[in-house]
Structures are given as C-alpha cells and as structure tokens.
mmCIF file of the N, C-alpha and C atoms, coordinates in Angstrom:
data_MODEL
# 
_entry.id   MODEL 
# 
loop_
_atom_site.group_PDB 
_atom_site.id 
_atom_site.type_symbol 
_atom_site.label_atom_id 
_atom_site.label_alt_id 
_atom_site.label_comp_id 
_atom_site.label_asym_id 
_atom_site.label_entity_id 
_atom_site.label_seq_id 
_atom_site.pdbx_PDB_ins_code 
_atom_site.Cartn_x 
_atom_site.Cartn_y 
_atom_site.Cartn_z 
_atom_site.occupancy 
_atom_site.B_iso_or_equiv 
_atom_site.pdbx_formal_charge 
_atom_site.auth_seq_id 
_atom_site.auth_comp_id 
_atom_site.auth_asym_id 
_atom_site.auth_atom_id 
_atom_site.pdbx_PDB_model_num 
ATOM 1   N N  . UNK A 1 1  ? 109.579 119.294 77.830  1.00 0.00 ? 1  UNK A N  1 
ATOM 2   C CA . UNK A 1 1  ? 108.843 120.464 77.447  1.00 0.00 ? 1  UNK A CA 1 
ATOM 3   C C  . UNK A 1 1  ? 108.341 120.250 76.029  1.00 0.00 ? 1  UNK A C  1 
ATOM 4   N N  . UNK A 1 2  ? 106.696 120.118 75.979  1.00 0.00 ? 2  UNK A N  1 
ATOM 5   C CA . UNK A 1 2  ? 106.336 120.161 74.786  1.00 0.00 ? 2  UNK A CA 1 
ATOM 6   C C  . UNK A 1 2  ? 105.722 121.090 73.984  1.00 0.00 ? 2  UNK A C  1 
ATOM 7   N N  . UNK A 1 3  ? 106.009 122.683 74.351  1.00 0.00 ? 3  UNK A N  1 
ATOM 8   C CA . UNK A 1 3  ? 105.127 123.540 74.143  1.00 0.00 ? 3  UNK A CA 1 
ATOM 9   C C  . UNK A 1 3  ? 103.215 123.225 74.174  1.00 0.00 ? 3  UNK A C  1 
ATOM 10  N N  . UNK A 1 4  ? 102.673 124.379 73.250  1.00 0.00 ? 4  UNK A N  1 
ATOM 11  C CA . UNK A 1 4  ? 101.407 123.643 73.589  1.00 0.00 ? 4  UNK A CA 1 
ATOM 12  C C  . UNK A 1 4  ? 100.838 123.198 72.575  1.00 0.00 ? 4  UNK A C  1 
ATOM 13  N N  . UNK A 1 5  ? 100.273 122.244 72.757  1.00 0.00 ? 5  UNK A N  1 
ATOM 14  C CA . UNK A 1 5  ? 99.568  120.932 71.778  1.00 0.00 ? 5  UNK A CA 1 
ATOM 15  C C  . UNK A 1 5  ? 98.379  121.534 71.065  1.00 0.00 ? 5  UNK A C  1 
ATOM 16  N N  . UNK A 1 6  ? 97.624  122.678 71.574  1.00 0.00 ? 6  UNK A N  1 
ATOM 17  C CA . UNK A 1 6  ? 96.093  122.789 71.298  1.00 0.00 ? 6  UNK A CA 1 
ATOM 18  C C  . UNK A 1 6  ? 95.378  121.575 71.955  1.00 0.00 ? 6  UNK A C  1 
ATOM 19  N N  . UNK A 1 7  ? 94.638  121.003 70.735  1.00 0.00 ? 7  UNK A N  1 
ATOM 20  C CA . UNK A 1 7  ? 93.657  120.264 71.573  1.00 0.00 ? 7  UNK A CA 1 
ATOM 21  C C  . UNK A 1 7  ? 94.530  118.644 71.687  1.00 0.00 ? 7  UNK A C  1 
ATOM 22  N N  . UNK A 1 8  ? 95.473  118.485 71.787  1.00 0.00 ? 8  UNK A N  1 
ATOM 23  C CA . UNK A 1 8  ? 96.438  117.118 72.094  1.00 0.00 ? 8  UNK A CA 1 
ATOM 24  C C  . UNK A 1 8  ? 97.020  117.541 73.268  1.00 0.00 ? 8  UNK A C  1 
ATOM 25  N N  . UNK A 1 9  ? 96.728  118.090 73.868  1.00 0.00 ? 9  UNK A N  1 
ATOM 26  C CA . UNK A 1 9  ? 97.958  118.992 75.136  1.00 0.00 ? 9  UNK A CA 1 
ATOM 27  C C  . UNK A 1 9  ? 97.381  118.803 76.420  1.00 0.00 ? 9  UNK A C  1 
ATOM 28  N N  . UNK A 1 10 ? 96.074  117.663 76.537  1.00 0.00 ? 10 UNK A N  1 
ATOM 29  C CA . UNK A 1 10 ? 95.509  116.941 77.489  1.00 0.00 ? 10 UNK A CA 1 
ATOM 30  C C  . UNK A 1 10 ? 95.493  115.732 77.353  1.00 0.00 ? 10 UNK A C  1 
ATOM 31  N N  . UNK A 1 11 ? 95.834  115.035 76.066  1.00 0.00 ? 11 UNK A N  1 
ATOM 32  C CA . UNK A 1 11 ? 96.425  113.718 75.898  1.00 0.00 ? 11 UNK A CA 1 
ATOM 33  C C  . UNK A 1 11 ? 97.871  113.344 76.246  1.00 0.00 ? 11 UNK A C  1 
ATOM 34  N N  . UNK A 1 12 ? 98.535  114.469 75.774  1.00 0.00 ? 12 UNK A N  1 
ATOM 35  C CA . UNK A 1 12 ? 99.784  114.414 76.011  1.00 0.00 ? 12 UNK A CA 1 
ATOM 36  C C  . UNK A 1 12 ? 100.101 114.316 77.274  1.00 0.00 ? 12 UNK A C  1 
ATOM 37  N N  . UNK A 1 13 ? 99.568  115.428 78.174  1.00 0.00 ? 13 UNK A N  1 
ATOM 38  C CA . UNK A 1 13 ? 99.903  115.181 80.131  1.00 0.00 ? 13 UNK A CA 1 
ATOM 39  C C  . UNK A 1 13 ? 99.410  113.952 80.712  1.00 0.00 ? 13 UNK A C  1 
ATOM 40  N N  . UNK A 1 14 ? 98.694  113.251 79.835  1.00 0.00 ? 14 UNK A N  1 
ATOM 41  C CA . UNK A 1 14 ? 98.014  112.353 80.592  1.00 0.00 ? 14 UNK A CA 1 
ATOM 42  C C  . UNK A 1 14 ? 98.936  110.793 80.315  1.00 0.00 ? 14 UNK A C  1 
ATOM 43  N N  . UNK A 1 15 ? 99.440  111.115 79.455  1.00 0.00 ? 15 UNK A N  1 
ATOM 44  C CA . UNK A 1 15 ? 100.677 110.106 78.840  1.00 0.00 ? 15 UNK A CA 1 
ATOM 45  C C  . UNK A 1 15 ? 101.722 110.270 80.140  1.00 0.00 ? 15 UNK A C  1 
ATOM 46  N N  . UNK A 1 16 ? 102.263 111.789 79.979  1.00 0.00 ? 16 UNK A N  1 
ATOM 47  C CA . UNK A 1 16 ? 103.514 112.025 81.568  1.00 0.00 ? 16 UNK A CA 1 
ATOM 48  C C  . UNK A 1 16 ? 102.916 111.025 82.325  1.00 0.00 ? 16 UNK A C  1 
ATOM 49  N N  . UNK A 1 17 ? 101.590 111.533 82.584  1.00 0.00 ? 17 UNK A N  1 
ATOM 50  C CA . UNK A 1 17 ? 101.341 111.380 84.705  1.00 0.00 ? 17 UNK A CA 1 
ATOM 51  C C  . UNK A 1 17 ? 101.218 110.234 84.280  1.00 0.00 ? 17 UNK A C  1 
ATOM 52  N N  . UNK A 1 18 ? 100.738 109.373 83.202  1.00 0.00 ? 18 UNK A N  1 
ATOM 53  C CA . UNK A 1 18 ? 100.846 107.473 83.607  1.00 0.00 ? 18 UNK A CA 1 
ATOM 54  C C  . UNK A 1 18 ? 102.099 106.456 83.468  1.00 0.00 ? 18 UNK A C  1 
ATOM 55  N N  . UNK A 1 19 ? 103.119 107.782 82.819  1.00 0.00 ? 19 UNK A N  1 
ATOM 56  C CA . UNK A 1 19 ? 104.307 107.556 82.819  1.00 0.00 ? 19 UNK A CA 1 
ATOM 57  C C  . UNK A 1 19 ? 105.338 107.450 83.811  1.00 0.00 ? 19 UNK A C  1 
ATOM 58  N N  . UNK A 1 20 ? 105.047 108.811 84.583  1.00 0.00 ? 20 UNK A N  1 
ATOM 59  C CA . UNK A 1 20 ? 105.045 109.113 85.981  1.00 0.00 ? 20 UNK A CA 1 
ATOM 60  C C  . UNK A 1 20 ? 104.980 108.170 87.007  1.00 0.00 ? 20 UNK A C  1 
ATOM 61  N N  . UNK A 1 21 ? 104.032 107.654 86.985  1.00 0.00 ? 21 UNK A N  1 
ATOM 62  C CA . UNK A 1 21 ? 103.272 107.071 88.038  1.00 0.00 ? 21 UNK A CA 1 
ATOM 63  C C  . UNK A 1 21 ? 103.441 105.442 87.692  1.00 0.00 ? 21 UNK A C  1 
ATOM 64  N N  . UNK A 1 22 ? 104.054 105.224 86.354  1.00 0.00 ? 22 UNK A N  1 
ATOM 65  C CA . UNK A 1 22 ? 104.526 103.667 86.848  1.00 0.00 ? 22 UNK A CA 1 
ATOM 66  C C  . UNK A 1 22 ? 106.493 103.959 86.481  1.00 0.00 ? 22 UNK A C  1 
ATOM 67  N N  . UNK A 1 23 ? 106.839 105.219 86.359  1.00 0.00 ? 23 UNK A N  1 
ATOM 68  C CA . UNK A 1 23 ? 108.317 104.776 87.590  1.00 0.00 ? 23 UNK A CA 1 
ATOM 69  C C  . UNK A 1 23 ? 108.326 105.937 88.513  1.00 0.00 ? 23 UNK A C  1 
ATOM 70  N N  . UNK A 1 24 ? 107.460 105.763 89.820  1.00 0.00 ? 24 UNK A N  1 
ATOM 71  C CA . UNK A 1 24 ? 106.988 106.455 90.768  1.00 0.00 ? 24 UNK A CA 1 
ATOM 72  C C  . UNK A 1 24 ? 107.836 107.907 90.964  1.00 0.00 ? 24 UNK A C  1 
ATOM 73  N N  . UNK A 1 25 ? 108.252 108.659 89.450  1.00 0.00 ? 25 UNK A N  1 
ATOM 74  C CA . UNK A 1 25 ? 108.802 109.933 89.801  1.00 0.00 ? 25 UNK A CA 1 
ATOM 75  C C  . UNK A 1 25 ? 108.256 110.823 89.680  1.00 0.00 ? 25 UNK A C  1 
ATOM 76  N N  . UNK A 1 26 ? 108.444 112.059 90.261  1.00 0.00 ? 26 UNK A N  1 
ATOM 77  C CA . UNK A 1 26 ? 107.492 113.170 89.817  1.00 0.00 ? 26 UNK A CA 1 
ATOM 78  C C  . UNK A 1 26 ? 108.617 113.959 88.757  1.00 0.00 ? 26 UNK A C  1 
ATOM 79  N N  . UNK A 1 27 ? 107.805 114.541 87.873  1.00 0.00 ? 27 UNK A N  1 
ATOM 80  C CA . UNK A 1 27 ? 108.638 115.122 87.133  1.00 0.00 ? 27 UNK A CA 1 
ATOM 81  C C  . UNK A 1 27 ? 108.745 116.914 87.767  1.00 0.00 ? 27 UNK A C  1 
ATOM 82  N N  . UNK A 1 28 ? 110.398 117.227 87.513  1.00 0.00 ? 28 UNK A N  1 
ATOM 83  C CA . UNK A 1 28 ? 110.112 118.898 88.086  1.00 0.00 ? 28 UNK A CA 1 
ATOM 84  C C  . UNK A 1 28 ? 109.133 119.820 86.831  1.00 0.00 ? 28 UNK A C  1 
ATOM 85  N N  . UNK A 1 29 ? 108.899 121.084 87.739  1.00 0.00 ? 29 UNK A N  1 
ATOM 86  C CA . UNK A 1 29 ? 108.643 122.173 87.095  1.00 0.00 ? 29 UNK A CA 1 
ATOM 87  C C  . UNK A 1 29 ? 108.869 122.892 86.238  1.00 0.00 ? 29 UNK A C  1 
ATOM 88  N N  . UNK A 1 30 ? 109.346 122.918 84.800  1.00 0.00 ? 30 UNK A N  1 
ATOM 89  C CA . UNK A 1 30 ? 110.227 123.811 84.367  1.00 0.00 ? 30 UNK A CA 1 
ATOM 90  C C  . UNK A 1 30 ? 109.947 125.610 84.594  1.00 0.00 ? 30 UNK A C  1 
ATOM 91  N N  . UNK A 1 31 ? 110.777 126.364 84.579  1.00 0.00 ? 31 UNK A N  1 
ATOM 92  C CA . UNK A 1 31 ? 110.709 127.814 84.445  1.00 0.00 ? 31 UNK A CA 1 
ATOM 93  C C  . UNK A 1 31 ? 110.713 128.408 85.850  1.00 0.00 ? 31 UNK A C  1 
ATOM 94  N N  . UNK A 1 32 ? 110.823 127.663 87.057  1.00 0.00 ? 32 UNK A N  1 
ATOM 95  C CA . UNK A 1 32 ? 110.446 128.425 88.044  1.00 0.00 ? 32 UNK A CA 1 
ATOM 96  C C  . UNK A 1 32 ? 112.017 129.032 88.589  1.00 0.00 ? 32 UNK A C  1 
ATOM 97  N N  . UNK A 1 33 ? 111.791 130.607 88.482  1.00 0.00 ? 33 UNK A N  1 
ATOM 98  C CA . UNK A 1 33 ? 113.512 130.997 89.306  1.00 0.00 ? 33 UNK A CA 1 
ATOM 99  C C  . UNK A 1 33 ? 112.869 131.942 90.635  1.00 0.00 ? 33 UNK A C  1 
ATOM 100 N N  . UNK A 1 34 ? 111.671 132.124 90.782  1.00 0.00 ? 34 UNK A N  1 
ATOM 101 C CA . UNK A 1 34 ? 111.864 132.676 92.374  1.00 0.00 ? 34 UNK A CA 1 
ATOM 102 C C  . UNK A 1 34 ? 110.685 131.924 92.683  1.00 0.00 ? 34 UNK A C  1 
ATOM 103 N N  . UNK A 1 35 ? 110.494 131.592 94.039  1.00 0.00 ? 35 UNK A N  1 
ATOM 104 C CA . UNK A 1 35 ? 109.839 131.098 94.649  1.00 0.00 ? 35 UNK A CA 1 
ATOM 105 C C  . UNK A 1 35 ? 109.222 132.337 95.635  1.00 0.00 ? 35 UNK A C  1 
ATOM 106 N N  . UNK A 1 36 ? 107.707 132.569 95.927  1.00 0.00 ? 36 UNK A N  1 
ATOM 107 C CA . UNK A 1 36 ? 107.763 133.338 97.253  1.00 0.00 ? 36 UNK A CA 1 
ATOM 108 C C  . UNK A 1 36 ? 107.309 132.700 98.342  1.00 0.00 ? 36 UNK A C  1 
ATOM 109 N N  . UNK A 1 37 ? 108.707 132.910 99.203  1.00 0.00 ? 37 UNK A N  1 
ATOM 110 C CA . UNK A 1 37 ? 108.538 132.394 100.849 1.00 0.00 ? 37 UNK A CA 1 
ATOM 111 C C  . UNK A 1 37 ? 107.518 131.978 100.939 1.00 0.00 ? 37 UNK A C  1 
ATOM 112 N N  . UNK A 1 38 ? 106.453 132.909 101.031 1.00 0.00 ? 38 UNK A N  1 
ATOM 113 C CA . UNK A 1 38 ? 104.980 133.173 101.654 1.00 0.00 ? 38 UNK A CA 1 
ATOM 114 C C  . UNK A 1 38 ? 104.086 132.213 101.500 1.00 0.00 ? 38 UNK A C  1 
ATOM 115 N N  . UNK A 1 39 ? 104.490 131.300 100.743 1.00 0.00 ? 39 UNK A N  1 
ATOM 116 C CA . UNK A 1 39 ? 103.528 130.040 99.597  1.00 0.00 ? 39 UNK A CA 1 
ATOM 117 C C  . UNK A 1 39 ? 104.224 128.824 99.893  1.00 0.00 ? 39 UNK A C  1 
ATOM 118 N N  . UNK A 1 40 ? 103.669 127.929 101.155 1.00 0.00 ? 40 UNK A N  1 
ATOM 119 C CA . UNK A 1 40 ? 104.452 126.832 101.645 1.00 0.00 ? 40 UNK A CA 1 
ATOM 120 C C  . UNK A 1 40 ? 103.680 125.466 100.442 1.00 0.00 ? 40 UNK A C  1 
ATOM 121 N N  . UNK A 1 41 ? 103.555 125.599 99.393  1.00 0.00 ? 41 UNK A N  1 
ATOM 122 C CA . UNK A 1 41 ? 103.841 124.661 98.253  1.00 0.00 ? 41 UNK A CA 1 
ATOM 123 C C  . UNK A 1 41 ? 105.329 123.733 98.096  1.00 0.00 ? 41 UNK A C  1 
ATOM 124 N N  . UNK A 1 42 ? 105.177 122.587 97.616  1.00 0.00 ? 42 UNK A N  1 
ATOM 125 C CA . UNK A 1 42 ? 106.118 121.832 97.259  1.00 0.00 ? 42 UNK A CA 1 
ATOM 126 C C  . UNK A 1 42 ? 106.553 121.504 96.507  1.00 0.00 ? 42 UNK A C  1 
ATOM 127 N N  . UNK A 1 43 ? 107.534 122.493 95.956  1.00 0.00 ? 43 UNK A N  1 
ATOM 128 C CA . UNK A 1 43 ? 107.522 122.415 94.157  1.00 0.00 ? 43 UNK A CA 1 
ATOM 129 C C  . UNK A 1 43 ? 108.813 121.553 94.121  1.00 0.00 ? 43 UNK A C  1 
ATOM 130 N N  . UNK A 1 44 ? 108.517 120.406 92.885  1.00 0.00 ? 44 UNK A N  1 
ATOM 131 C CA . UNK A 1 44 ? 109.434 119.583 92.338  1.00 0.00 ? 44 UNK A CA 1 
ATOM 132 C C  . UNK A 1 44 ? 110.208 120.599 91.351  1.00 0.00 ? 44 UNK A C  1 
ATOM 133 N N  . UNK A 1 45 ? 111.347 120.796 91.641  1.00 0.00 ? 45 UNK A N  1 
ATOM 134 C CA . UNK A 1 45 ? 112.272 121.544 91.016  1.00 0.00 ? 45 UNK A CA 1 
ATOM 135 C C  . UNK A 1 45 ? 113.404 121.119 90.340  1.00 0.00 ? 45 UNK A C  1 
ATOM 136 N N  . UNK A 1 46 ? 114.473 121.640 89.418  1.00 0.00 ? 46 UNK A N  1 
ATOM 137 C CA . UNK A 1 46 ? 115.430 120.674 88.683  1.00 0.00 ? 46 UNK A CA 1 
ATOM 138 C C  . UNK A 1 46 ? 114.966 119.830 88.163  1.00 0.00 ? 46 UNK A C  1 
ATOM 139 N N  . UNK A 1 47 ? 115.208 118.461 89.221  1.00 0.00 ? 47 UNK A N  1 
ATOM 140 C CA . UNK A 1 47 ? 115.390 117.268 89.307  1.00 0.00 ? 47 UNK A CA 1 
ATOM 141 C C  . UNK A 1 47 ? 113.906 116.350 89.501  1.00 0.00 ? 47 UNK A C  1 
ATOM 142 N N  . UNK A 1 48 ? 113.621 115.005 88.729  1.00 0.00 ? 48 UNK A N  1 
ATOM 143 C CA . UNK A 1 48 ? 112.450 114.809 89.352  1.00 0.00 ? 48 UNK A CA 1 
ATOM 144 C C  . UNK A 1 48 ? 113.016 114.135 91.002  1.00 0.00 ? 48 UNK A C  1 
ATOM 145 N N  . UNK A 1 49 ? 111.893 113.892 91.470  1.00 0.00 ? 49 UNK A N  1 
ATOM 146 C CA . UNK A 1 49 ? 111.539 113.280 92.690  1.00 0.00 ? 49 UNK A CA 1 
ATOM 147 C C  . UNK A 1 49 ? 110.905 112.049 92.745  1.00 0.00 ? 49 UNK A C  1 
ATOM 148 N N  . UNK A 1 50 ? 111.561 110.940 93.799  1.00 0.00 ? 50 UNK A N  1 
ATOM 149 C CA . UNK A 1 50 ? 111.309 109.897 93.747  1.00 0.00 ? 50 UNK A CA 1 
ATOM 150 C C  . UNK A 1 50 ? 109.969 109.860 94.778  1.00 0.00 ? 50 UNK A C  1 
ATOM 151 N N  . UNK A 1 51 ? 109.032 109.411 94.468  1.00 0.00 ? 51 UNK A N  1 
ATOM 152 C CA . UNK A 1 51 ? 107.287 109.338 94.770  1.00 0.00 ? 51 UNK A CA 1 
ATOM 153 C C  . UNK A 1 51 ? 107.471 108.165 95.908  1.00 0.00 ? 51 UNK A C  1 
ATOM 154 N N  . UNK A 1 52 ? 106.843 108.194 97.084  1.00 0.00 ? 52 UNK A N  1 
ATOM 155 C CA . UNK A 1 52 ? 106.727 107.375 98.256  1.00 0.00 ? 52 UNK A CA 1 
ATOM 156 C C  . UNK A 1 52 ? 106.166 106.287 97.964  1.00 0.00 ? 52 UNK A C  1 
ATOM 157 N N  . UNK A 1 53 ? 105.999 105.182 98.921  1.00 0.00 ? 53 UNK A N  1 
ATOM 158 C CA . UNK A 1 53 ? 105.782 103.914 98.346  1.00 0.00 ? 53 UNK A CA 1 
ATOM 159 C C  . UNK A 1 53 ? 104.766 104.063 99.066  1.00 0.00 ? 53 UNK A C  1 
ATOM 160 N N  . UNK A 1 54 ? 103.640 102.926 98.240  1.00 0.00 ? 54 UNK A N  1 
ATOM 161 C CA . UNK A 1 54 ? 101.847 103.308 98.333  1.00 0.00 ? 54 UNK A CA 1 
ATOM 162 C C  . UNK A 1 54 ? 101.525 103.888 97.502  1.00 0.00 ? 54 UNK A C  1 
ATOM 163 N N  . UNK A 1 55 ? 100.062 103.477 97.385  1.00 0.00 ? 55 UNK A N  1 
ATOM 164 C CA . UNK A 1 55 ? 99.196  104.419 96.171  1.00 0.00 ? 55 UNK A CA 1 
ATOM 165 C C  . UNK A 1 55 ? 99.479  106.131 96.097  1.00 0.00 ? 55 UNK A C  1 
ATOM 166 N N  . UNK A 1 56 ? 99.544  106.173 94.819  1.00 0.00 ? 56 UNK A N  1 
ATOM 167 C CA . UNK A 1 56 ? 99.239  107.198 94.327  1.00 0.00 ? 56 UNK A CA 1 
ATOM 168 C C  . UNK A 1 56 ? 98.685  108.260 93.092  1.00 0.00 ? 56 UNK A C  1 
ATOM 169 N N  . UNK A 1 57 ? 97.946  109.010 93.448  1.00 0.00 ? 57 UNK A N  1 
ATOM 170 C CA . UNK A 1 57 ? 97.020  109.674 92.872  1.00 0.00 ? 57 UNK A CA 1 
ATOM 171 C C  . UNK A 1 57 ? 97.710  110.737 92.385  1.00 0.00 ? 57 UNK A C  1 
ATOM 172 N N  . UNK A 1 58 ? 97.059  111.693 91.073  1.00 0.00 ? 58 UNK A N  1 
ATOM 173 C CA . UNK A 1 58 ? 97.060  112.238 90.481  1.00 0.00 ? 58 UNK A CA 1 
ATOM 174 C C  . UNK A 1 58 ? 96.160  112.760 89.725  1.00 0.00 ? 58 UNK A C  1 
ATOM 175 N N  . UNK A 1 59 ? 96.146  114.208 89.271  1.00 0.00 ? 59 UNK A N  1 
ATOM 176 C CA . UNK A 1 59 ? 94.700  114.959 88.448  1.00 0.00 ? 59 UNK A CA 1 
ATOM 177 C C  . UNK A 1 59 ? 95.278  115.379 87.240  1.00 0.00 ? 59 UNK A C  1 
ATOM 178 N N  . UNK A 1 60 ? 94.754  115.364 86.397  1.00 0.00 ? 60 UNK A N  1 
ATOM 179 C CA . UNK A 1 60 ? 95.276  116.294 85.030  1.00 0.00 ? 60 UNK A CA 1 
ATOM 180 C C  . UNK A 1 60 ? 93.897  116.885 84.777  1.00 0.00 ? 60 UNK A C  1 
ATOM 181 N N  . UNK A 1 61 ? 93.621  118.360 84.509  1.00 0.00 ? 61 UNK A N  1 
ATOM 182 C CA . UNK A 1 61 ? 92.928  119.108 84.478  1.00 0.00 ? 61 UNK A CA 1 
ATOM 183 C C  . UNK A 1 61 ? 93.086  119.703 83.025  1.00 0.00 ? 61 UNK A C  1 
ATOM 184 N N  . UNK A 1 62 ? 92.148  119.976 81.959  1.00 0.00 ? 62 UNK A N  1 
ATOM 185 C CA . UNK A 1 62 ? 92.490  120.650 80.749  1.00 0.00 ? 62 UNK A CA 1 
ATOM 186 C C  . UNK A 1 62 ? 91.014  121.905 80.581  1.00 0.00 ? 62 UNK A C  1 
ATOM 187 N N  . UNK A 1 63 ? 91.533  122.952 80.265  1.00 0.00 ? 63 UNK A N  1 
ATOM 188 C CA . UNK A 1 63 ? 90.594  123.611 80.352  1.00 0.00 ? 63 UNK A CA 1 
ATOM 189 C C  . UNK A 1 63 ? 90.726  124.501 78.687  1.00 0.00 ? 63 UNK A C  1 
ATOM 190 N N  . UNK A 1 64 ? 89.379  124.483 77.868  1.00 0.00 ? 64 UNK A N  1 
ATOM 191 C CA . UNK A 1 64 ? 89.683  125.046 76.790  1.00 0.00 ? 64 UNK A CA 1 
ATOM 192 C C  . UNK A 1 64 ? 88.864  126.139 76.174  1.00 0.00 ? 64 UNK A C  1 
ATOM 193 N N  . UNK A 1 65 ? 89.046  126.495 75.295  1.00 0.00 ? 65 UNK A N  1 
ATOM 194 C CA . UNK A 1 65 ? 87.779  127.505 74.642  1.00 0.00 ? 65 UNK A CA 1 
ATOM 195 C C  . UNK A 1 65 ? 87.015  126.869 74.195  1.00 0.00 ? 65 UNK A C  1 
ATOM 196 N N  . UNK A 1 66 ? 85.474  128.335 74.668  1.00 0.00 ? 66 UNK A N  1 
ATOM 197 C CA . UNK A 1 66 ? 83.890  127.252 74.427  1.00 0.00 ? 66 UNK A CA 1 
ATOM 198 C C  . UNK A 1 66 ? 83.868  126.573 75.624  1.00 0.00 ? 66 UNK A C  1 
ATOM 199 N N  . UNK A 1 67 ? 84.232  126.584 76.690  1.00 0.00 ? 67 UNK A N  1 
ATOM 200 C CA . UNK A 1 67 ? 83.768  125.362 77.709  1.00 0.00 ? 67 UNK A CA 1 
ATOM 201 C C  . UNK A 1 67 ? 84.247  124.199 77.601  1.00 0.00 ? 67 UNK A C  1 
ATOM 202 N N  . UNK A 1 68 ? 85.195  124.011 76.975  1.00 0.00 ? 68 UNK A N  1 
ATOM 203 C CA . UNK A 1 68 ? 85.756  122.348 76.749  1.00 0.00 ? 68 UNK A CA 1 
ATOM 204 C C  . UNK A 1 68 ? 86.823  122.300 78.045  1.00 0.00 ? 68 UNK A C  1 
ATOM 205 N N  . UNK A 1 69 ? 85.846  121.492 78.830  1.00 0.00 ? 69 UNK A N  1 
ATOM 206 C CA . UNK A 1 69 ? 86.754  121.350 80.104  1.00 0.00 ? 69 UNK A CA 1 
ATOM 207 C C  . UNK A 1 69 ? 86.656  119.815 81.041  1.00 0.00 ? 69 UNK A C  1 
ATOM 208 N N  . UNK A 1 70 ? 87.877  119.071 81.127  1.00 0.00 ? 70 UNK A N  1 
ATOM 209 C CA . UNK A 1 70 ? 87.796  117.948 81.844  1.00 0.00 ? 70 UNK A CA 1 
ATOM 210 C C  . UNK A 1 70 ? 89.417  117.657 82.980  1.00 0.00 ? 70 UNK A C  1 
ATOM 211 N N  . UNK A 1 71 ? 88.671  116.846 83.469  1.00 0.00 ? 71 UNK A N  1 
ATOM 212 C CA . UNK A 1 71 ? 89.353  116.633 84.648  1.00 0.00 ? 71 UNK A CA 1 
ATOM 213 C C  . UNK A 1 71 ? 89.417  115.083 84.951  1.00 0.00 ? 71 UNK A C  1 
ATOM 214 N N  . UNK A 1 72 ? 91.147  114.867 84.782  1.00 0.00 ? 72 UNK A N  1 
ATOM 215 C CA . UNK A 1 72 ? 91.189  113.073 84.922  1.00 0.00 ? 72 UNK A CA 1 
ATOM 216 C C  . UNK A 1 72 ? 91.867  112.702 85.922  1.00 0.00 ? 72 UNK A C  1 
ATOM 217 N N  . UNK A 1 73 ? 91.124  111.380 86.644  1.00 0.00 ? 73 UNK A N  1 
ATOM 218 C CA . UNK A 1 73 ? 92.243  111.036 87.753  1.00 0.00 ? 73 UNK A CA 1 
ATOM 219 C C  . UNK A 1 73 ? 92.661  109.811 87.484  1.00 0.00 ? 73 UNK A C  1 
ATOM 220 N N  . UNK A 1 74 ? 94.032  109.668 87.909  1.00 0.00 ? 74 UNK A N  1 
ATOM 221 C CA . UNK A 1 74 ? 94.997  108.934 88.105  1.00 0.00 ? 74 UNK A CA 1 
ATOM 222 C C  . UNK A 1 74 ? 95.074  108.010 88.976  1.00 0.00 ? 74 UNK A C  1 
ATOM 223 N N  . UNK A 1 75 ? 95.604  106.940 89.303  1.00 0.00 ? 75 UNK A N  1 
ATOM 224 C CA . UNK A 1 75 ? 95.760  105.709 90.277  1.00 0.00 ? 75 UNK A CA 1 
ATOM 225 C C  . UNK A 1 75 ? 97.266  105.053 90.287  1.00 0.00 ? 75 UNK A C  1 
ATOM 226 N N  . UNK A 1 76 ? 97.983  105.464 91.024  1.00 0.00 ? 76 UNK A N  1 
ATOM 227 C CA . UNK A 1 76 ? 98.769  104.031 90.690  1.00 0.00 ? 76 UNK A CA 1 
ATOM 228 C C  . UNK A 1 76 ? 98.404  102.382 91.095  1.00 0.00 ? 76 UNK A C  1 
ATOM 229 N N  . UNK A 1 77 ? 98.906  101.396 90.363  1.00 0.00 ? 77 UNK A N  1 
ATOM 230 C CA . UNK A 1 77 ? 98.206  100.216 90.951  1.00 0.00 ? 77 UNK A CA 1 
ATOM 231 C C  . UNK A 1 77 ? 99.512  99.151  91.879  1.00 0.00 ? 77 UNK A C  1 
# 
C-alpha cells in the first residue's frame, strides 16, 4: 500500500504489474470486507495468487485532472 502518488501513482502500478508478472503472482486487494454475492468477480483477496502458466496480460489505467488519461498494457514474455 502506497497511498496516492499524484502524478507518480501510474508509474508506480506499472512497476507492481511488471513485477507481478515476472513472478507470475497476482497481488490481493487491500480493504475489501464484504463482498456482494450478486457480483460473480474474482477478487484476489489476503493472499496473492499464483497466475497460470502461459501468457499473460494486464492493463493499468490512470485517469487524472484536465483529461490526463492513459492506459498501458502488459505482456508477460
């Protein structure tokens, strides 16, 4: 948990997910205590999760004030 960065706080996620993604874990969610039923999502919780073998993808999305908005994708190789 890094609180928020301002404008480093889309560099920073993008560090996780390539971090992520070369030791194939997902990292959990922090803060989540109820889940509703109703929302068949797959939330990485606690603990991370070990990522399936084969490529995998990932988005990091940053959206800011003024329109400063990008969207990066990920690969594992």
């Amino acid at each position: 948990m890094t609180g928020h960065l301002l404008g480093g706080a889309g560099a920073i996620e993008s560090v996780f997910i390539v971090k992520a993604l070369q030791d194939r874990l997902a990292p959990p969610t922090i803060n989540i205590e109820n889940l509703d039923p109703a929302v068949t999502v797959d939330v990485v919780r606690d603990t991370p999760r070990q990522l399936p073998a084969g490529d995998i993808a990932a988005l990091n999305d940053s959206f800011g004030f003024g329109g400063h908005n990008v969207v990066l994708a990920f690969k594992s190789l």
